[in-house]
C-alpha positions as CSV (number, residue, x, y, z in Angstrom):
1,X,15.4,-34.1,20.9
2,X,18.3,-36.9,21.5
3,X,20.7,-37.6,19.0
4,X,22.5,-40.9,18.5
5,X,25.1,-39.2,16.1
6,X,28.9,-39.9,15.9
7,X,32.4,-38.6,14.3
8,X,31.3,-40.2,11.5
9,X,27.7,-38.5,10.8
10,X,26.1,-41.2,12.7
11,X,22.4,-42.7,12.9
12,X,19.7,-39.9,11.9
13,X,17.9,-38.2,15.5
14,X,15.5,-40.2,17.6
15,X,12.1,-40.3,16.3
16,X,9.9,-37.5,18.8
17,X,6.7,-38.2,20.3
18,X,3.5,-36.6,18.5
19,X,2.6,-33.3,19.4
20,X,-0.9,-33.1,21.4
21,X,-2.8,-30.6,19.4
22,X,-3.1,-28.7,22.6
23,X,-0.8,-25.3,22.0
24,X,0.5,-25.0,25.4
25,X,1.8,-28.0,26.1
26,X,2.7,-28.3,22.5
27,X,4.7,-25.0,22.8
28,X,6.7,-26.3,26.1
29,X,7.3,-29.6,24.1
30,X,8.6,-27.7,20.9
31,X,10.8,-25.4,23.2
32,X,12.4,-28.2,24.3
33,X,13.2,-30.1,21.3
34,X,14.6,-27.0,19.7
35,X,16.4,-25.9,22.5
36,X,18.2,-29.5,22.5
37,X,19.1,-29.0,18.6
38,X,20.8,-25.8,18.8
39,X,22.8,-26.9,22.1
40,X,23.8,-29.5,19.2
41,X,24.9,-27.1,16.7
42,X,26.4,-24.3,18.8
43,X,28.7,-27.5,20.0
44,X,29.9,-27.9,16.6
45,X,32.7,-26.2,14.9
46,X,31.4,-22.9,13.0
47,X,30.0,-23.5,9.6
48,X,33.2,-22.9,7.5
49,X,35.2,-24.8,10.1
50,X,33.2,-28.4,9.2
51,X,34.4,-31.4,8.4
52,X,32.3,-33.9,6.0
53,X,31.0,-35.4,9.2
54,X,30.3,-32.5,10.7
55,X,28.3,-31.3,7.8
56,X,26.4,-34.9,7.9
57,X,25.5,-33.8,11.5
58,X,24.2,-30.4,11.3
59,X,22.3,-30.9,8.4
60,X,20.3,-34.3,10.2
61,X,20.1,-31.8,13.1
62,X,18.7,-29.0,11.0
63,X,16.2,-31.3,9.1
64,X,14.6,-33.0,12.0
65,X,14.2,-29.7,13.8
66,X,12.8,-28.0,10.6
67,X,10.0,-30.8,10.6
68,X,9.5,-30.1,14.3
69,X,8.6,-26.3,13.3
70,X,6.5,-27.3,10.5
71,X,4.5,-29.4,12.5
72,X,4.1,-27.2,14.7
73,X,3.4,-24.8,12.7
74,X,1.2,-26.5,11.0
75,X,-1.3,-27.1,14.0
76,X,-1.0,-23.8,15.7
77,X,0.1,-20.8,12.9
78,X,-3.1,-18.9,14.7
79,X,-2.5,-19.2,17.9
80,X,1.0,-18.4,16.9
81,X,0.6,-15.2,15.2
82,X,-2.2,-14.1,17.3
83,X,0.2,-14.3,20.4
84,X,3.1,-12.4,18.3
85,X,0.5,-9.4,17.1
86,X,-1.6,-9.2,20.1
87,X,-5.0,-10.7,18.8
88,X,-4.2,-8.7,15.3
89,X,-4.0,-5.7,16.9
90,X,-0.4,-4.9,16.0
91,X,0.7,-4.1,12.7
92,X,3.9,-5.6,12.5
93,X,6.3,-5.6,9.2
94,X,8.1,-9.1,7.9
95,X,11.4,-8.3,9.9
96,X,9.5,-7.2,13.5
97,X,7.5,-10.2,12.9
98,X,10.4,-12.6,12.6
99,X,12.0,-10.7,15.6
100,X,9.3,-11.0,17.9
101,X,8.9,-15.2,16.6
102,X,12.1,-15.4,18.1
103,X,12.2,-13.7,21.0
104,X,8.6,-15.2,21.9
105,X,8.8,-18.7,20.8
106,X,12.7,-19.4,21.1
107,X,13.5,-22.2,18.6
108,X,10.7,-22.0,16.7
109,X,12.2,-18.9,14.6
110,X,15.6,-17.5,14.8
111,X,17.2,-15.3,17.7
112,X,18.8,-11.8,17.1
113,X,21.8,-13.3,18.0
114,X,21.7,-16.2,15.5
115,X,20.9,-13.7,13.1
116,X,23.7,-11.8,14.3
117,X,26.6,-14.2,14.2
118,X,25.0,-15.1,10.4
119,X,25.3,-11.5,9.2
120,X,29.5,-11.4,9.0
121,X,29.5,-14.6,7.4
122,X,29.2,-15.3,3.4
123,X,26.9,-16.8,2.0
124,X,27.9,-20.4,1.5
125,X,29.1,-20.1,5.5
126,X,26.3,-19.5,7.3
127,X,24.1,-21.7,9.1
128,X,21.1,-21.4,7.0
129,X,18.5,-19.7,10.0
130,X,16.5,-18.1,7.3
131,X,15.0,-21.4,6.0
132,X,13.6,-21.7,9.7
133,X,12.5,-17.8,9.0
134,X,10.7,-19.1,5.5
135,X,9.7,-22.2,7.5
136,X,7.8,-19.5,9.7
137,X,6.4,-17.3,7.0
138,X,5.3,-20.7,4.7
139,X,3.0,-21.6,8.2
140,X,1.8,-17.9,8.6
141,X,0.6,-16.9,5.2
142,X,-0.9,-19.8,4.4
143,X,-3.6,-19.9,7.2
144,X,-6.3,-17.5,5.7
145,X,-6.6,-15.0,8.8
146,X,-3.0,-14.3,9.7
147,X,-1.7,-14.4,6.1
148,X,-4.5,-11.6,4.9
149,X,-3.6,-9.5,8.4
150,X,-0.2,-9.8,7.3
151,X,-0.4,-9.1,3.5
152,X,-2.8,-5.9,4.9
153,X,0.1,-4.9,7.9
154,X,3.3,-4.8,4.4
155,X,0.7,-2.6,2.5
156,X,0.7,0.2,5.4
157,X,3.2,3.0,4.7
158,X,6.8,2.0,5.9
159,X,7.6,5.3,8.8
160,X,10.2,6.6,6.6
161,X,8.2,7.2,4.2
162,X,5.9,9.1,6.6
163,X,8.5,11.2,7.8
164,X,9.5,12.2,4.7
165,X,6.2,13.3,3.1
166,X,5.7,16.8,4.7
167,X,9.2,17.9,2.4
168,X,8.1,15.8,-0.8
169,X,5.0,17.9,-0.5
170,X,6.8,20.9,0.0
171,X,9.4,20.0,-2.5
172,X,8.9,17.8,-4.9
173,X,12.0,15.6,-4.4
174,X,13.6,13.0,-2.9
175,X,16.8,11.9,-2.9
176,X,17.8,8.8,-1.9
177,X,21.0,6.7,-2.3
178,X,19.7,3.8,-4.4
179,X,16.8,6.2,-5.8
180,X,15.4,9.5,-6.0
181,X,11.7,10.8,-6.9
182,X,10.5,13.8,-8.5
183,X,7.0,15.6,-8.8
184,X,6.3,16.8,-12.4
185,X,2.8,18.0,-12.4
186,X,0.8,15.1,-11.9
187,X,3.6,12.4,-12.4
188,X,6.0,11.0,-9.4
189,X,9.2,9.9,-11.4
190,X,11.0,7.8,-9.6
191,X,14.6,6.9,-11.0
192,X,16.7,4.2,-9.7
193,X,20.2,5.5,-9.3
194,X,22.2,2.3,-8.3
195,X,24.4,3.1,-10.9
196,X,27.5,1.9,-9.8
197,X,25.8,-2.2,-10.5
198,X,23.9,-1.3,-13.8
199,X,20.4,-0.8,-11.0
200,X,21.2,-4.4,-9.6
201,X,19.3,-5.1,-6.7
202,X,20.0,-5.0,-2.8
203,X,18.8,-4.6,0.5
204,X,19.4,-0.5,0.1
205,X,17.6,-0.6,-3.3
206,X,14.8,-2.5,-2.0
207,X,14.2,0.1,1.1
208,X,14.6,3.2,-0.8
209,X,12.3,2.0,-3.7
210,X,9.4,1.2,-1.0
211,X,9.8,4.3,0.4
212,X,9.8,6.1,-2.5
213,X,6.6,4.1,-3.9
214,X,5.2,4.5,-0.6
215,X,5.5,8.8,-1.5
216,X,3.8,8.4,-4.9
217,X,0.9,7.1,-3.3
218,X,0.7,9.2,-0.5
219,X,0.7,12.8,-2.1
220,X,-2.3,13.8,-3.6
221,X,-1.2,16.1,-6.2
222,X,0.7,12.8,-7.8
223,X,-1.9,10.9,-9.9
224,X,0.9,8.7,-12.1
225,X,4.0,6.8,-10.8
226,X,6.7,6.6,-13.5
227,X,9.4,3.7,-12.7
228,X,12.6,4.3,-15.2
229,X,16.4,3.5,-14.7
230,X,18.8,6.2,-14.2
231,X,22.2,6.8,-16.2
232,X,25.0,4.6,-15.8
233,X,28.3,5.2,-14.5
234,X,29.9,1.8,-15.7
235,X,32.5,1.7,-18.0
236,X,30.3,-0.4,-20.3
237,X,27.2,1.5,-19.8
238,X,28.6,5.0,-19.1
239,X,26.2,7.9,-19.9
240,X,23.1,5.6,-20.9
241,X,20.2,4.6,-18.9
242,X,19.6,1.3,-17.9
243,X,16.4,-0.5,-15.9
244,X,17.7,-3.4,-13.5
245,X,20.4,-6.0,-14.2
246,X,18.2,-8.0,-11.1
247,X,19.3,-9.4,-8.5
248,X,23.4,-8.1,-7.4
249,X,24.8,-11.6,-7.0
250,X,28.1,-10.5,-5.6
251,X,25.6,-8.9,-2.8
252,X,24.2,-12.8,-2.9
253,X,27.5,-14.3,-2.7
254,X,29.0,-11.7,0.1
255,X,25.8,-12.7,2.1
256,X,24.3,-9.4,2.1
257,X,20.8,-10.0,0.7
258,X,18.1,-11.0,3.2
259,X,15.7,-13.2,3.0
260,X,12.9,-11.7,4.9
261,X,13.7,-7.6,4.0
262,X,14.9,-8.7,0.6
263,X,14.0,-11.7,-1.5
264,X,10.2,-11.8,0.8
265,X,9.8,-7.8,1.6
266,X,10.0,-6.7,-1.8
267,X,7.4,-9.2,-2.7
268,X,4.9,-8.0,0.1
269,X,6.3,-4.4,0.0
270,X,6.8,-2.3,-2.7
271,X,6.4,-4.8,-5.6
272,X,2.7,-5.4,-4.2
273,X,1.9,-2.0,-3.7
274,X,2.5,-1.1,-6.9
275,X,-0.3,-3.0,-7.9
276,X,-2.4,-2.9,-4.7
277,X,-1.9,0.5,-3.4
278,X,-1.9,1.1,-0.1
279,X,-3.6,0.7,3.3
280,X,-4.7,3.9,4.8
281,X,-6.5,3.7,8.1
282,X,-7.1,7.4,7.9
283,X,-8.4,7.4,4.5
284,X,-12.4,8.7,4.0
285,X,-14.7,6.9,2.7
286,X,-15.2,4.7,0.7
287,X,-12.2,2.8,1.1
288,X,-8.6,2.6,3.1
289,X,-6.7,1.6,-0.3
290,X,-4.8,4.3,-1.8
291,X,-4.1,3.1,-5.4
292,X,-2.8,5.0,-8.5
293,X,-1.2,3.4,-12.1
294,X,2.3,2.7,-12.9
295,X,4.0,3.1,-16.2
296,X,7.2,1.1,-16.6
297,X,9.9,2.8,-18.9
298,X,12.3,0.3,-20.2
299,X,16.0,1.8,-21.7
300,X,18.3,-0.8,-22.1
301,X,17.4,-3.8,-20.2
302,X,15.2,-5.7,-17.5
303,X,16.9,-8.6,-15.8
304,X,15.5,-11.0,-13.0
305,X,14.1,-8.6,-10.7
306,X,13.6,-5.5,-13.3
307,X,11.7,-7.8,-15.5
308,X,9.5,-8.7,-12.6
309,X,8.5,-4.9,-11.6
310,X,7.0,-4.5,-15.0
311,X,4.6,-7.6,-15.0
312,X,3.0,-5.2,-11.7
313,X,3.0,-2.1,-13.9
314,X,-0.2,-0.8,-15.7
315,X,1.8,0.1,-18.9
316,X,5.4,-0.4,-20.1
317,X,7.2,1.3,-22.6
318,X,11.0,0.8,-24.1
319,X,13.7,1.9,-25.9
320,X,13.8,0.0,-29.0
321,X,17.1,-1.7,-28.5
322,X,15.8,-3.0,-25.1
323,X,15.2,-6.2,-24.1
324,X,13.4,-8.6,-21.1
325,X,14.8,-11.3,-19.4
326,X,14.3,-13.6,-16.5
327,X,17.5,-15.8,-16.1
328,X,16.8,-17.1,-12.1
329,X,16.8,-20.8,-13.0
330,X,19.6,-20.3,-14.5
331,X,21.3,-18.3,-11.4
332,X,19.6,-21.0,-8.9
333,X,16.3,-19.5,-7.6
334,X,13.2,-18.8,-7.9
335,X,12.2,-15.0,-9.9
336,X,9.7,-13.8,-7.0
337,X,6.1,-13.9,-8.5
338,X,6.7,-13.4,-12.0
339,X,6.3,-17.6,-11.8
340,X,2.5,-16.5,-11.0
341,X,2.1,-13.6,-13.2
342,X,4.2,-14.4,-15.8
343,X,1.8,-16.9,-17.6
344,X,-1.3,-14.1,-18.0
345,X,1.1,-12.5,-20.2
346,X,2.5,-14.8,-22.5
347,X,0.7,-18.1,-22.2
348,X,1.7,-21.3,-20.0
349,X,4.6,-22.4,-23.0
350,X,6.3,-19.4,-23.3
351,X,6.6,-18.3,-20.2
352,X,8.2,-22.1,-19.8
353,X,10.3,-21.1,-22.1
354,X,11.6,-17.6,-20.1
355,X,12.0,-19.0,-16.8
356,X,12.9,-22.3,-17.5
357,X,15.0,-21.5,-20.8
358,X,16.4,-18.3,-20.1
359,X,14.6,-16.7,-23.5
360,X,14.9,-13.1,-23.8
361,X,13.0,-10.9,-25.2
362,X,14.0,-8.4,-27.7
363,X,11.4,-5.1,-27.5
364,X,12.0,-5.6,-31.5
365,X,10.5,-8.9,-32.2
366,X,7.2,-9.5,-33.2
367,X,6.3,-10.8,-29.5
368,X,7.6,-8.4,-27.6
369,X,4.1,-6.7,-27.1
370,X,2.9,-8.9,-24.8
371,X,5.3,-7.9,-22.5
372,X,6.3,-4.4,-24.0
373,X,2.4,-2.6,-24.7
374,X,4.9,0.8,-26.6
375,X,8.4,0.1,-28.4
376,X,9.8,3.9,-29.3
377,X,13.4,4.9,-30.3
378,X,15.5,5.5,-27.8
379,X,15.5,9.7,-28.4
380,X,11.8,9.4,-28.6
381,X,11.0,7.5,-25.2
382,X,10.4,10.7,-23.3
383,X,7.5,11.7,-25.7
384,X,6.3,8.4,-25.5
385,X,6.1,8.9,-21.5
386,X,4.4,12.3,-21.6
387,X,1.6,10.9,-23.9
388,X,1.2,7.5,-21.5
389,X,0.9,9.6,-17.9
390,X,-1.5,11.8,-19.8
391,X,-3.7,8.7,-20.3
392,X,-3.3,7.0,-17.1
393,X,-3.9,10.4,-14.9
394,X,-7.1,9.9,-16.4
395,X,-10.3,9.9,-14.1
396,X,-11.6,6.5,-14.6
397,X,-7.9,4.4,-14.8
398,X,-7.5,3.8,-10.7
399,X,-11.0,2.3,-10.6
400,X,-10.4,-0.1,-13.7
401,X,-6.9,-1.2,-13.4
402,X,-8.4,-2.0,-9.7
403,X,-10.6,-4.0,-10.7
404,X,-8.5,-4.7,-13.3
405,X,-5.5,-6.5,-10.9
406,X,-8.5,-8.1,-9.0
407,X,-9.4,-10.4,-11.5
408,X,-6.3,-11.0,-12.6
409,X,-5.1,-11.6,-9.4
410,X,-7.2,-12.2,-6.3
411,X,-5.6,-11.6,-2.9
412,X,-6.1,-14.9,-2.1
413,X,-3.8,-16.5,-5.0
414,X,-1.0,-13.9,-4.4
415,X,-0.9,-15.2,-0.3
416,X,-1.1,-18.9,-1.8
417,X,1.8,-18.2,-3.9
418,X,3.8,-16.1,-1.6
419,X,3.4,-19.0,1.3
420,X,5.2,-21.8,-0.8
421,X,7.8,-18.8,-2.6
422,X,8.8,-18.4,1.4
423,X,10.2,-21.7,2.1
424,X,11.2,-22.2,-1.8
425,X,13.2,-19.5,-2.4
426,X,14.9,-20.0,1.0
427,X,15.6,-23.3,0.6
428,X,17.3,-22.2,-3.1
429,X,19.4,-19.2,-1.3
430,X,21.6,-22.2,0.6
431,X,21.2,-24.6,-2.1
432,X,24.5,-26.3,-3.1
433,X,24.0,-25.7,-6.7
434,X,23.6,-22.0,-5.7
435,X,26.4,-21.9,-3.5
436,X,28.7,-23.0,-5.8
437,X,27.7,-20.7,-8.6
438,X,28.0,-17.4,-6.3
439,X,31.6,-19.4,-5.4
440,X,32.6,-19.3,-9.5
């Protein structure tokens, strides 16, 4: 890849010659090209350090070799993931995968080092490798074979989880630092206990809530999985339980959210396993999914990401002084599926009008059911929850809300959606407007 640029942001990259079709002389060709564009960037001053022109430069740079990848991608995402999981045999989780891209195909995905130098920086001064990671996933989950291997390798259990399952069993509890679980009789509670940002999401939350989820399903003397904020420490909040105030933008701004663990892996991770279970090679017949319901238990509010871990629940109840919101246009990005599931629930118009709009919606209004299915006082939620888990640990409930979540969504919609959110979302994370609302 030549580049006829100058001080001034100069004429846009030479135009490259096709690509052959054929993947290993394709590959050699990509190499190249990439490898000619980063030599480019690494010569420029660091992101923060950029003039206008400069800027001019890298982003020309960056788009021609983004189109690059996605044409390459778009011939060979096969061969591609077949050589980075060995013919499907390997298992490999979102982040391994994008690890492996870029050690095995270097350009065509980020290296550990460019992912290295990126990890001190803020948000609005980094270079932007994890569009070229959504770039990646976009290409992988939407070919059919590789995107359903994929989808199948995030719904194995995570090793922590694993690891900690002989004491769970033994104890009951789990302790984590954004979340802790506890076995009472045939319920898993698990409380989210990132107190200290009224349950805002991060990169710590998002872990300890898959491996937490990943527990419920595991341990067979656990039939229900309860999801319910813990009590706040904030000044505002102190002593009261809250869901999720979503996403922790201050995390956003200070650059510590990740694209592929965060704002794809809880997508693929624990957000889908609460409604698809999980994969057990070891499980007896008739089946390797290990599925069980979810109730939702709403006390004060469910922001942006909170909102969208109910619309995977089986039920939700809250606190009558509750309310739902999903306020991501509004903060810049996209609110992870609840685009896709958001319209079963309230129709193609209003659910318009909470994404696009920023409508909320209090669990005392006359609408609120359709997102709500139990408003209760505040001192009368726990009854509420007793009576619910003694409904869902009923016999029949994991084979309906299966087939249930099948119709409602097939696997094949979710990996549709997922493959566009990839390179969508990404692109909003380094999106001026974006950039200069985490600035304010």
């Amino acid at each position: 890849m030549t580049s006829s640029t100058t001080a001034e942001g100069g004429q846009p990259p030479a135009t490259s010659p096709p690509l052959t079709g054929l993947f290993d002389t394709d590959r050699e060709l990509v190499t190249a090209r990439l490898r000619s564009a980063a030599e480019q960037l690494a010569a420029m001053p660091s992101p923060r350090r950029r003039s206008p022109a400069h800027n001019t430069r890298a982003q020309r740079t960056h788009d021609a070799a983004r189109q690059v990848r996605t044409d390459f991608l778009d011939l060979h995402a096969e061969r591609v993931y077949d050589t980075l999981t060995a013919g499907r045999t390997a298992h490999l989780r979102l982040a391994e995968l994008a690890r492996t891209a870029g050690r095995e195909f270097p350009g065509l995905a980020p290296s550990a080092r460019q992912m290295a130098d990126e990890a001190g920086r803020i948000q609005s001064e980094k270079e932007g490798w994890e569009i070229d990671q959504g770039i990646l996933f976009r290409a992988l989950l939407r070919a059919p074979g590789p995107g359903a291997h994929l989808m199948e390798s995030m719904l194995r259990p995570t090793p922590r989880a694993l690891e900690l399952l002989p004491g769970f069993r033994e104890t009951g509890e789990v302790i984590l630092k954004a979340a802790r679980l506890e076995r009472r009789r045939s319920a898993g509670f698990v409380t989210i206990t990132n107190d200290h940002c009224l349950n805002a999401e991060d990169n710590q939350h998002v872990v300890d809530l898959e491996t937490l989820v990943d527990l419920v399903l595991l341990d067979p003397q656990v039939r229900v999985g309860v999801l319910r904020g813990g009590f706040m420490t904030h000044p505002r909040y102190a002593g009261r339980r809250v869901f999720s105030a979503g996403i922790n933008l201050k995390e956003l701004r200070a650059g510590n959210i990740s694209f592929v663990d965060f704002l794809l892996g809880r997508e693929l991770g624990y957000i889908s396993k609460l409604m698809r279970g999980l994969v057990r090679t070891d499980a007896p017949w008739p089946g390797t999914a290990v599925q069980k319901p979810w109730l939702g238990v709403v006390d004060g509010f469910a922001i942006g990401g909170g909102a969208q871990i109910l619309l995977a629940c089986d039920r939700v109840l809250a606190a009558s002084d509750a309310y739902f919101s999903l306020p991501a246009a509004q903060e810049g990005i996209v609110p992870g599926v609840a685009n896709l599931r958001l319209t079963r629930f309230l129709g193609a118009r209003q659910a318009r009008r909470v994404v696009l709009w920023g409508r909320r919606i209090d669990a005392g209004e006359p609408g609120a059911s359709l997102v709500f299915d139990e408003v209760a006082a505040p001192d009368a939620l726990d009854a509420a929850v007793a009576e619910s888990v003694a409904v869902l640990a009923g016999p029949a409930v994991v084979a309906n809300r299966a087939m249930l979540n099948l119709a409602d969504e097939p696997a094949g919609e979710f990996r549709a959606y997922l493959a566009e959110f990839a390179l969508q979302q990404a692109l909003r994370a380094y999106s001026p407007d974006v950039l200069a609302t985490l600035h304010r």
